[in-house]
One Martini backbone bead per residue (centre of mass of N, CA, C, O) as a GRO file, in nm:
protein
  102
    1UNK     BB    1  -0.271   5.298  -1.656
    2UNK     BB    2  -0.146   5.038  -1.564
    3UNK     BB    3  -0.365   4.848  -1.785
    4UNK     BB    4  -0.205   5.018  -2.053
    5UNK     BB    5   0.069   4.909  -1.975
    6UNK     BB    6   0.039   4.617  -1.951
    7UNK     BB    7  -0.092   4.586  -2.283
    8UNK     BB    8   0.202   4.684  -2.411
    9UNK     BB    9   0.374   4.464  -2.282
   10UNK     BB   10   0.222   4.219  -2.396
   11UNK     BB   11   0.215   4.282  -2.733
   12UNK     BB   12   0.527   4.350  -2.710
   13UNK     BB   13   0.584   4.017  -2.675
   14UNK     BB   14   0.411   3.887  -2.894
   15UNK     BB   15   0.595   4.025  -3.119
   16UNK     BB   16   0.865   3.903  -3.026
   17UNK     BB   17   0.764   3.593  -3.047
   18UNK     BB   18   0.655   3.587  -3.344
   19UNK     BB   19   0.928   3.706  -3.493
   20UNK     BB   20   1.092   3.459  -3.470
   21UNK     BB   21   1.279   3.216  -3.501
   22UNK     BB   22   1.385   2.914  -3.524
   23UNK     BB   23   1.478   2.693  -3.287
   24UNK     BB   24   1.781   2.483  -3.257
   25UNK     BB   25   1.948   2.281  -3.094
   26UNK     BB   26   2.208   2.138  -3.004
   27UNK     BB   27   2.384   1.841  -2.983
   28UNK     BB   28   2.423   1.827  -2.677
   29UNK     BB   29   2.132   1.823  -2.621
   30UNK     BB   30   2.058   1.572  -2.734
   31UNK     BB   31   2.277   1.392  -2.588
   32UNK     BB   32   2.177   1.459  -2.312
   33UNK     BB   33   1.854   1.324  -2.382
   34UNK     BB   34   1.927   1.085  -2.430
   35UNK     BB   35   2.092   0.965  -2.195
   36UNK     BB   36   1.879   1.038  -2.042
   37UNK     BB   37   1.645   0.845  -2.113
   38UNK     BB   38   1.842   0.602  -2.061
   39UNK     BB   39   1.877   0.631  -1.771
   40UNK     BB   40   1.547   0.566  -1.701
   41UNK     BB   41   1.478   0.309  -1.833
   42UNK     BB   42   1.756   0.168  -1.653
   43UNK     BB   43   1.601   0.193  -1.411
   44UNK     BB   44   1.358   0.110  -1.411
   45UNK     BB   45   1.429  -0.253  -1.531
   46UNK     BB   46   1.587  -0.259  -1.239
   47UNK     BB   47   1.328  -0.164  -1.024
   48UNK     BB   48   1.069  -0.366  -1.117
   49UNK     BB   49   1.207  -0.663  -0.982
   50UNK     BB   50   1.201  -0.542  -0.688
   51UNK     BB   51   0.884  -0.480  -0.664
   52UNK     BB   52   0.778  -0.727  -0.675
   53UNK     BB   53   0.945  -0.893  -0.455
   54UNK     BB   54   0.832  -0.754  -0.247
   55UNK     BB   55   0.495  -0.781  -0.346
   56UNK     BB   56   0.520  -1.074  -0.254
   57UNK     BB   57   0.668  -1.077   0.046
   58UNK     BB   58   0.400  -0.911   0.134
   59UNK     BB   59   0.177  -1.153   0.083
   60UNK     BB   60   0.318  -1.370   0.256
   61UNK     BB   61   0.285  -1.242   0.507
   62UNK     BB   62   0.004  -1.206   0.559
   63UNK     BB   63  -0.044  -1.532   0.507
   64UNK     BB   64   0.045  -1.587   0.757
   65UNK     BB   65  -0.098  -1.374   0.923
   66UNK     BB   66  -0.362  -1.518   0.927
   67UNK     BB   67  -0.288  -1.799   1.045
   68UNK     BB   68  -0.259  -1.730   1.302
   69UNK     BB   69  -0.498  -1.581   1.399
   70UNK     BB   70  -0.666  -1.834   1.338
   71UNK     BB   71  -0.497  -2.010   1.566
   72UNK     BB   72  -0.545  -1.827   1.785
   73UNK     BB   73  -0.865  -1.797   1.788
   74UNK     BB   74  -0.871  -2.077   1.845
   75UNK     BB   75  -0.978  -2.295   2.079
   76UNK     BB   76  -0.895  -2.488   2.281
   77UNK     BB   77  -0.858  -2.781   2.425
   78UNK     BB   78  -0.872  -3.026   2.666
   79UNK     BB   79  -0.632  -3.184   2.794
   80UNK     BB   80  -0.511  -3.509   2.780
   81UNK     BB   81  -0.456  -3.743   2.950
   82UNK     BB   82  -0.293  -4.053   3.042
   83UNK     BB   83  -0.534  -4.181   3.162
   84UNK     BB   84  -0.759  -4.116   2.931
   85UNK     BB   85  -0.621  -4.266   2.746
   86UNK     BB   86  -0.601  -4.549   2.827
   87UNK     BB   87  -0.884  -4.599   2.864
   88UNK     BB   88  -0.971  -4.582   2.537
   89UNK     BB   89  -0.822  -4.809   2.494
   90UNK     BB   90  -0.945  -5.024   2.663
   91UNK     BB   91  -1.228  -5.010   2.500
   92UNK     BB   92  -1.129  -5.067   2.234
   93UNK     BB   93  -1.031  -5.365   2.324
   94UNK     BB   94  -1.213  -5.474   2.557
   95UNK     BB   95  -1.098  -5.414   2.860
   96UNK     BB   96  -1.048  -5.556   3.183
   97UNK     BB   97  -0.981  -5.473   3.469
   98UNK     BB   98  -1.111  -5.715   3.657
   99UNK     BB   99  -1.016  -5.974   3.471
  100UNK     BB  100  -0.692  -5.907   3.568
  101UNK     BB  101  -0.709  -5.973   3.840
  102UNK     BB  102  -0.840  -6.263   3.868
   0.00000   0.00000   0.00000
C-alpha cells in the first residue's frame, strides 16, 4: 500500500511539474549573479600572481636546502697547518733550509 502511495504522489510531482509555465527570474536576481561572476574572476586574477610568487619562493628554498645538505654531507679535508703551509711554499720555490744557516 505504501508503494502504491508513494507512486501516485510522484506521478501527481511531475504531472504538476510538467504543466507549469516558464519560470523567468527577475532583473535583481540577474543584476545579483553578474555582481558574483564579476567578484570571482576579480578574485582569481587578484590571488594567481601571489600563488606564483609563493612557488617560486618555495622552489628557491628547495634549492638553497639541497645546495646546503650536499655542502654538509661532504667529508671535510684535513685542514692545513701553517708549518705545512710554509714547507709546501718552500719547496715550491726550491729554498733549502740548510743552506739559509750556512
Amino acid at each position: 500500500m505504501k508503494e502504491q502511495e508513494l507512486n501516485n504522489k510522484v506521478s501527481q510531482i511531475l504531472n504538476e511539474f510538467e504543466s507549469m509555465e516558464g519560470i523567468q527570474p527577475s532583473s535583481d536576481w540577474d543584476a545579483s549573479l553578474l555582481k558574483k561572476l564579476n567578484y570571482s574572476k576579480h578574485n582569481k586574477f587578484i590571488s594567481s600572481p601571489l600563488i606564483n610568487i609563493a612557488a617560486v619562493v618555495v622552489v628557491v628554498v628547495i634549492i638553497n636546502a639541497g645546495f646546503l645538505v650536499n655542502l654538509l654531507s661532504k667529508p671535510t679535508n684535513e685542514s692545513i697547518t701553517r708549518k705545512d703551509e710554509l714547507q709546501i711554499v718552500s719547496k715550491e720555490l726550491l729554498i733549502n733550509p740548510t743552506s739559509i744557516n750556512d
